[in-house]
C-alpha positions as a LaTeX table, in Angstrom:
\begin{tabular}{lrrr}
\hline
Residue & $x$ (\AA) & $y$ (\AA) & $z$ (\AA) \\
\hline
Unk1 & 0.00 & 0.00 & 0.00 \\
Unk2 & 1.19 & 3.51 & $-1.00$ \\
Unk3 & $-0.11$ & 6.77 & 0.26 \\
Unk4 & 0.57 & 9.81 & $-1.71$ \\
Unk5 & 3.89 & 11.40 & $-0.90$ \\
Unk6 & 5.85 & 10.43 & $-3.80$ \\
Unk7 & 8.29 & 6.80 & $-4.33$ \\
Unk8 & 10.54 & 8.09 & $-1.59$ \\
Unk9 & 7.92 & 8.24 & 1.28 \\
Unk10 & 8.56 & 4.69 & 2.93 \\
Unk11 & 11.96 & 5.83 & 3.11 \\
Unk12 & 11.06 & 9.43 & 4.76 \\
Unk13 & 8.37 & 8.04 & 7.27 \\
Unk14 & 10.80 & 5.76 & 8.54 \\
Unk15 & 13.41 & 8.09 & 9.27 \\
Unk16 & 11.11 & 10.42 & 10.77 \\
Unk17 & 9.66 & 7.34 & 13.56 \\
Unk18 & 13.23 & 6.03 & 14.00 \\
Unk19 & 14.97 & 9.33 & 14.62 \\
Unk20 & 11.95 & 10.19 & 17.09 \\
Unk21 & 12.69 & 6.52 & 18.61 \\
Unk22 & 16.53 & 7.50 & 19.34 \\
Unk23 & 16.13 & 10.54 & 20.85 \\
Unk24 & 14.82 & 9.07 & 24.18 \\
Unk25 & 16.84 & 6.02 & 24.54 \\
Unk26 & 20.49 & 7.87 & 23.55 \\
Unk27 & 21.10 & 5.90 & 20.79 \\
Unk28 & 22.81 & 7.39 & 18.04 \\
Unk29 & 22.65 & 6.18 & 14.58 \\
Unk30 & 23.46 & 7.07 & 11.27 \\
Unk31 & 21.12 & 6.08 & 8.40 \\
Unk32 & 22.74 & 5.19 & 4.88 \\
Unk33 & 20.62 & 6.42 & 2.17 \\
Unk34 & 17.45 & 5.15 & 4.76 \\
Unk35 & 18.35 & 1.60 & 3.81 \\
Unk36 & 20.15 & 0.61 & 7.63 \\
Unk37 & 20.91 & 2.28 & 10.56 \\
Unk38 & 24.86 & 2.54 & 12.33 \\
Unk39 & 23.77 & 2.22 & 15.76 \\
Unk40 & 25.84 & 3.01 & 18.70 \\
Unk41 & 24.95 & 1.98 & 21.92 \\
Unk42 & 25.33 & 3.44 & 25.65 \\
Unk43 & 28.19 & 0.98 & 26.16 \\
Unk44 & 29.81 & 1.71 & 22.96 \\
Unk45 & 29.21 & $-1.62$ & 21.19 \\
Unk46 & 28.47 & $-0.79$ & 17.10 \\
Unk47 & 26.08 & $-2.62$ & 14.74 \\
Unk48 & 24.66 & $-2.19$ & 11.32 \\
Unk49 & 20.80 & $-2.96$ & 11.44 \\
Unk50 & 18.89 & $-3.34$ & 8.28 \\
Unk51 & 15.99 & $-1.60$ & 7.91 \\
Unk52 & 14.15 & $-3.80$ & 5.65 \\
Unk53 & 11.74 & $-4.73$ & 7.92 \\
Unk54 & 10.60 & $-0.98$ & 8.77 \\
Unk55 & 10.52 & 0.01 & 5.43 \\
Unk56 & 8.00 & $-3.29$ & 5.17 \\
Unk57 & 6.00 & $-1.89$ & 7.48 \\
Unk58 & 6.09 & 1.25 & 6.20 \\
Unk59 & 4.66 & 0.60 & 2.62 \\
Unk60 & 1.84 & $-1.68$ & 4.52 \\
Unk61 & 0.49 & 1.32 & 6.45 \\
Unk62 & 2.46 & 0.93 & 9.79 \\
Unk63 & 1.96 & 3.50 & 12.55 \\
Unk64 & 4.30 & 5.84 & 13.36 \\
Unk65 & 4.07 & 4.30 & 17.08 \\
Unk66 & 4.19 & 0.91 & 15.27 \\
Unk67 & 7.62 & 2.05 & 13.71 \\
Unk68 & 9.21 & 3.30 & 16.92 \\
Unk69 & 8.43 & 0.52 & 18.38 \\
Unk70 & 10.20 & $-2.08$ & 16.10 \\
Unk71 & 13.06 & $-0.07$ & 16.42 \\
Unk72 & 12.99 & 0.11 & 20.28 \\
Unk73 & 12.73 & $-3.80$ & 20.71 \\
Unk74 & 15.49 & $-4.36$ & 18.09 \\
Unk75 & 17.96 & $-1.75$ & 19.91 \\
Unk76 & 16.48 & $-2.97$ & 23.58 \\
Unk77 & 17.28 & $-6.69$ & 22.95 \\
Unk78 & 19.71 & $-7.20$ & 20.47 \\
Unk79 & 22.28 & $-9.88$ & 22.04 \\
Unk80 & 25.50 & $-9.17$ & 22.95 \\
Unk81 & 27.92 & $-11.07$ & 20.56 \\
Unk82 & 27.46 & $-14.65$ & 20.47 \\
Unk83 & 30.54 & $-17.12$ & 20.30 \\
Unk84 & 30.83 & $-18.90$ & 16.53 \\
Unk85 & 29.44 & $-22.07$ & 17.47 \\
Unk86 & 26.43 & $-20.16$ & 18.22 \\
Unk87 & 26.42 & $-17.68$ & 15.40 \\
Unk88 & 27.16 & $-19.60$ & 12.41 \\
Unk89 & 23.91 & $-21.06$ & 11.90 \\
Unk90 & 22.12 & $-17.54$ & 11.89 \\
Unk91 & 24.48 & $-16.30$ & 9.60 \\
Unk92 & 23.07 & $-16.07$ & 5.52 \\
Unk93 & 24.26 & $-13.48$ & 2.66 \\
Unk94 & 22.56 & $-10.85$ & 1.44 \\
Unk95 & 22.30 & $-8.95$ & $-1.77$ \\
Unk96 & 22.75 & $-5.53$ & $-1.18$ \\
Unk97 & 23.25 & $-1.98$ & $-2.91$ \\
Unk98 & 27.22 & $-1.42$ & $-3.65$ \\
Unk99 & 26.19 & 1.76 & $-2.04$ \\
Unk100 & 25.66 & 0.07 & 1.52 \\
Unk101 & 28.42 & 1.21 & 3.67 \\
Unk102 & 28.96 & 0.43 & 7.31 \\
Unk103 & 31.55 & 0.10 & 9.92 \\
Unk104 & 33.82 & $-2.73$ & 7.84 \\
Unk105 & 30.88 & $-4.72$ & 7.02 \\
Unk106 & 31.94 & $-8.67$ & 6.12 \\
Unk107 & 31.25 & $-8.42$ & 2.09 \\
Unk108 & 32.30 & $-9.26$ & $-1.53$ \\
Unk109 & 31.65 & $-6.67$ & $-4.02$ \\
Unk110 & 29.98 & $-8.54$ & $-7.14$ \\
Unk111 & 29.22 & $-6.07$ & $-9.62$ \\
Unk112 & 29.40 & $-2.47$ & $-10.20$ \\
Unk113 & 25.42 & $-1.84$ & $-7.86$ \\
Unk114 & 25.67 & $-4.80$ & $-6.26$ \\
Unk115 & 27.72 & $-6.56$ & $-3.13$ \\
Unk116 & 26.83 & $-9.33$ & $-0.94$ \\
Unk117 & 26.93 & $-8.77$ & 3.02 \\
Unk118 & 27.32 & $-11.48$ & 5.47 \\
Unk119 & 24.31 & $-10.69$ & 7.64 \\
Unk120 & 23.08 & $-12.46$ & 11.40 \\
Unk121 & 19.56 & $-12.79$ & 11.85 \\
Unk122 & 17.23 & $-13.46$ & 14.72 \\
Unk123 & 15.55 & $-17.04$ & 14.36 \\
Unk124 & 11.87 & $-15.30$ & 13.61 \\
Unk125 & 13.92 & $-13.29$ & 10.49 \\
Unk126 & 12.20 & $-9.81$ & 12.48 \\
Unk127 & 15.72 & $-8.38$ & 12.67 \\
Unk128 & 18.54 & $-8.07$ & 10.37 \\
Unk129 & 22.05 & $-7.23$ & 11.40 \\
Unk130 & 25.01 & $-6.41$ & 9.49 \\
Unk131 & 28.12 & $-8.50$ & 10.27 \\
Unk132 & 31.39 & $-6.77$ & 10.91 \\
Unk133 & 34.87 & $-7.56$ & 10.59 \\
Unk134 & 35.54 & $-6.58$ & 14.44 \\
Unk135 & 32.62 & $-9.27$ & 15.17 \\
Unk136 & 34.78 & $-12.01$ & 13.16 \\
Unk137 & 37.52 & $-11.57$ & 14.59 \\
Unk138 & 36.06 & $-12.03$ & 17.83 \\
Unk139 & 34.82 & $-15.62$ & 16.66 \\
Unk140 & 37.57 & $-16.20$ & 16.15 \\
Unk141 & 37.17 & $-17.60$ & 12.88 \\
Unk142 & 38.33 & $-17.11$ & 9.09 \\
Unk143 & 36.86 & $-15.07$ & 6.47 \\
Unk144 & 36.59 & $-18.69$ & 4.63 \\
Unk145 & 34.61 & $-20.31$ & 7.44 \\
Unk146 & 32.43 & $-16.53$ & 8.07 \\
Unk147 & 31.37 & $-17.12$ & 3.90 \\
Unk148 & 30.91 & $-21.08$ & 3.86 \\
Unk149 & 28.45 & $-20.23$ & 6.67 \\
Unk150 & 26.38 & $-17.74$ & 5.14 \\
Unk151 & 26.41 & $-20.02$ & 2.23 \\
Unk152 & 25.48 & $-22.83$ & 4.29 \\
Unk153 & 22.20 & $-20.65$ & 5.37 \\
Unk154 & 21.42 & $-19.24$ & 1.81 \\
Unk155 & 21.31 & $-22.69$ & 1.03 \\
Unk156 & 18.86 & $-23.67$ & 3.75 \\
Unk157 & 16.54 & $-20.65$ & 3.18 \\
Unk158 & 16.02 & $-21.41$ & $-0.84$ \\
Unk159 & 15.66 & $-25.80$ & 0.12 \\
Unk160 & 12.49 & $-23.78$ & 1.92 \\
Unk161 & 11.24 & $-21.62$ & $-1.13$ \\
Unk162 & 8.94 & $-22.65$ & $-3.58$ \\
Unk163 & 9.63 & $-22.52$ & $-7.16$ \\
Unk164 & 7.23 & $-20.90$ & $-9.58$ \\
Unk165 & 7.45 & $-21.53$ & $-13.30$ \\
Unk166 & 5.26 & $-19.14$ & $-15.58$ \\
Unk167 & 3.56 & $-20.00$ & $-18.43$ \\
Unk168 & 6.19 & $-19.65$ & $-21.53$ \\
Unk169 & 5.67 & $-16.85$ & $-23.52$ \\
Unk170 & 6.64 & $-17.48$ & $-26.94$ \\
Unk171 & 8.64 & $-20.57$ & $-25.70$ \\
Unk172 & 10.81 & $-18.79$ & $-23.24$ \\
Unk173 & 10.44 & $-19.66$ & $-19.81$ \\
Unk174 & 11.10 & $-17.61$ & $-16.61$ \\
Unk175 & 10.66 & $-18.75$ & $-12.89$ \\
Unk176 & 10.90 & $-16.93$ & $-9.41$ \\
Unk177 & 10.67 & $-18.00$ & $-5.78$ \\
Unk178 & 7.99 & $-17.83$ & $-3.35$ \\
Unk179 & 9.44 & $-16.94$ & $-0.37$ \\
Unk180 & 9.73 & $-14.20$ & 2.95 \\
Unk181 & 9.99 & $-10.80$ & 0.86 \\
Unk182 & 13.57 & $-9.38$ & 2.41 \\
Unk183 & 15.14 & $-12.54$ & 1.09 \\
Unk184 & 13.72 & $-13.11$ & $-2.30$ \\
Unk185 & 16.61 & $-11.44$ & $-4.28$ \\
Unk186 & 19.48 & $-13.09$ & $-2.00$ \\
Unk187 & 18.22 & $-16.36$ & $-3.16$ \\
Unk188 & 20.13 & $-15.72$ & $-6.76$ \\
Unk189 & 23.38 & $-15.83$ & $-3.60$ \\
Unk190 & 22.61 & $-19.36$ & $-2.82$ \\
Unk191 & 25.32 & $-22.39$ & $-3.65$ \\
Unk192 & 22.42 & $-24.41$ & $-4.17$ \\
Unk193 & 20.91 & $-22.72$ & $-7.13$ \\
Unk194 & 22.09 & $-24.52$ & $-10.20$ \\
Unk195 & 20.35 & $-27.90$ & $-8.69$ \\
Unk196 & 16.95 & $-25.68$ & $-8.22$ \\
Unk197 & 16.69 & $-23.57$ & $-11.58$ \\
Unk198 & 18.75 & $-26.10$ & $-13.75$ \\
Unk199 & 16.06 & $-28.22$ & $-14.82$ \\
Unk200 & 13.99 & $-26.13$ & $-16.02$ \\
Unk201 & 16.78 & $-23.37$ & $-17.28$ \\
Unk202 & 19.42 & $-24.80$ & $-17.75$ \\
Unk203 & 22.98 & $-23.53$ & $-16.45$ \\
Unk204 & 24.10 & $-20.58$ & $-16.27$ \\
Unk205 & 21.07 & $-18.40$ & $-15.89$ \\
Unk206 & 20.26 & $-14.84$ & $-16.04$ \\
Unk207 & 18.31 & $-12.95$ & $-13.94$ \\
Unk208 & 16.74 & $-9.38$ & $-12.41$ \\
Unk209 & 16.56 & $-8.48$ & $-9.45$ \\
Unk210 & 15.22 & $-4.95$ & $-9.03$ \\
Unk211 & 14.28 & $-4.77$ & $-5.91$ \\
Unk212 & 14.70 & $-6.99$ & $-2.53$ \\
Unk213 & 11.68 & $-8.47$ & $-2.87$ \\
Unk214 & 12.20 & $-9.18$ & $-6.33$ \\
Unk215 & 13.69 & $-11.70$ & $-8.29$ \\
Unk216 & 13.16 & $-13.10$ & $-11.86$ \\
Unk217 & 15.42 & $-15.90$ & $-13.51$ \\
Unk218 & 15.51 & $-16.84$ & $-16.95$ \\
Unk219 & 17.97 & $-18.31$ & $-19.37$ \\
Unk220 & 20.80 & $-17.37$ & $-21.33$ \\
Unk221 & 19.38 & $-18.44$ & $-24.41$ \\
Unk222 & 16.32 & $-16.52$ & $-23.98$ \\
Unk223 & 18.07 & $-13.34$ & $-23.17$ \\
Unk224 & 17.60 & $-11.11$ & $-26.11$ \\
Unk225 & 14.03 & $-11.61$ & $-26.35$ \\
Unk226 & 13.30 & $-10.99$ & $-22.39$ \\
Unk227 & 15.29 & $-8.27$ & $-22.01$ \\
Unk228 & 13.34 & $-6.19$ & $-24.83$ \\
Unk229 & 10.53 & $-6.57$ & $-22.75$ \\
Unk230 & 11.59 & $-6.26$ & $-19.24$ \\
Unk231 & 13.32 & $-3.29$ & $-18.92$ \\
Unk232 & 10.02 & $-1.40$ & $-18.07$ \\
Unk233 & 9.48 & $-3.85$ & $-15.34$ \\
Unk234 & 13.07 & $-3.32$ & $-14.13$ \\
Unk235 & 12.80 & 0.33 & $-13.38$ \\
Unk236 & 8.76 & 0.18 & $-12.27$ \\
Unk237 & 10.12 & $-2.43$ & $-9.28$ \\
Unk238 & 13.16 & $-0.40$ & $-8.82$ \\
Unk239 & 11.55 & 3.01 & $-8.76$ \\
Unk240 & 8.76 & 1.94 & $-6.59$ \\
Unk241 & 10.55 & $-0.35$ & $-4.24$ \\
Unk242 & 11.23 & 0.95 & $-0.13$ \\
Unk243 & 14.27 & $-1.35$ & $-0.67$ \\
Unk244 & 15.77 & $-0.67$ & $-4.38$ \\
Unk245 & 18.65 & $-3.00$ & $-5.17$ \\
Unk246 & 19.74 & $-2.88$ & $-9.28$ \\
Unk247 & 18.73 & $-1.98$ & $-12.79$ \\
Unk248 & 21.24 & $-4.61$ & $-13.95$ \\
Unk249 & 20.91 & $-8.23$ & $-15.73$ \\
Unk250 & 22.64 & $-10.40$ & $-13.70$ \\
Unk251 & 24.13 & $-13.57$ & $-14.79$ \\
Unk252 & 24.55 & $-16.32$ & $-12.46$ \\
Unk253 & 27.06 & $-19.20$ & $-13.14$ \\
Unk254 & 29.35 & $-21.61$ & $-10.96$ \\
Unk255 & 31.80 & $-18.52$ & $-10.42$ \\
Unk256 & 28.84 & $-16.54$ & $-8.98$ \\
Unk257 & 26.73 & $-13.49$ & $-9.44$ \\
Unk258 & 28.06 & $-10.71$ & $-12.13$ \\
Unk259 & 26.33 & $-8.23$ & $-14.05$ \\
Unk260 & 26.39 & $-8.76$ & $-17.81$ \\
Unk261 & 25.07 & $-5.10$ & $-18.75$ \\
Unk262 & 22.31 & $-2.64$ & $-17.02$ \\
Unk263 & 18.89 & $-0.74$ & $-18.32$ \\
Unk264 & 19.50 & 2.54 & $-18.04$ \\
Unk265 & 17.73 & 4.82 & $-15.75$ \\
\hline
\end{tabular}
């Protein structure tokens, strides 16, 4: 749902509720072009928090009380850090903006819009937090063993989705994922894709993802005729997402996600 304001009023409302939020509780923050929040606490400990979720709530008609309040609970009980044996199961990549910039955020930069973050989420997915290189270090463990892990869970979240195959249109074939909303892009992340999409694709695939809620795969051999047609649909998702991620076509093959061109804006 959208109320008039123009395509950057998720983004304004919740700045306005979060910034009202810190002011009581002393927590400074520093939003990133409204897409996550640097929060600093009273005893000094840092985080990056996503503000997906918010920005949710924001285009379904949330409160402003409603949005204070998320941000409250995920300042008030945010664990401290966890040891690795604890943490690596929470932790899962995610596709961001190239943009995104944090306090030495754990990520690979994969094209020219796009990077992947190592993120740590809460077991109910109602919080996403940016994982940083201070944080590692603490576990103890490599950067190797930080990315098999968020592999490990980008794997487990797509064996959950549920693949949708459209009707072909003039025998090409596309197919997306049913699955939660913040993750539907970082699925194209997952080791486990070629096993999913192959059959019906073939390997390697191509794909847009305009937004993070967004993510259409198709294959290489149907690319010319698709991406006539889809570069309206590229920069309608983009320009009306709360959570824009890339006007590029993406092309995803056993040596991972890169961008093989871009529509322009």
């Amino acid at each position: 749902m959208r109320v008039d304001g123009g395509e950057d009023w998720p983004r304004r409302r919740v700045l306005s509720a979060l910034n009202a939020a810190v002011q009581p509780r002393k927590v400074s923050w520093d939003p990133d072009d409204a897409l996550s929040a640097i929060v600093t606490l009273p005893t000094g400990r840092q985080f990056a928090l996503s503000l997906c979720e918010p920005l949710r709530l924001a285009e379904n008609a949330a409160t402003d009380d409603e949005l204070r309040g998320w941000f409250e609970v995920a300042v008030r009980d945010w664990h401290p850090i966890l040891p690795w044996a604890e943490i690596r199961d929470r932790l899962r990549w995610s596709l961001e903006p190239a943009a995104r910039e944090g306090p030495d955020l754990v990520s690979v930069r994969i094209s020219p819009q796009l990077q992947a973050i190592v993120v740590e989420t809460e077991p109910d997915d109602a919080r996403i937090r940016y994982v940083t290189t201070a944080e590692a270090n603490q576990w103890a463990a490599t950067r190797a063993e930080v990315f098999a892990a968020a592999a490990r869970g980008s794997s487990r979240l797509l064996s959950a989705a549920t693949v949708v195959v459209d009707e072909p249109v003039a025998g090409h074939v596309t197919l997306y994922f049913e699955a939660p909303s913040e993750w539907k892009a970082s699925l194209l992340l997952a080791p486990t894709l070629r096993s999913i999409v192959s059959p019906h694709l073939g390997w390697p695939v191509l794909a847009i993802a305009p937004a993070r809620d967004f993510l259409l795969v198709f294959s290489e051999s149907s690319a010319s005729f698709l991406t006539e047609r889809l570069g309206e649909v590229v920069h309608r998702e983009f320009n009306a997402a709360g959570y824009p991620l890339t006007r590029e076509v993406l092309k995803r093959s056993d040596d991972g996600v890169a961008a093989i061109g871009a529509f322009g804006p």
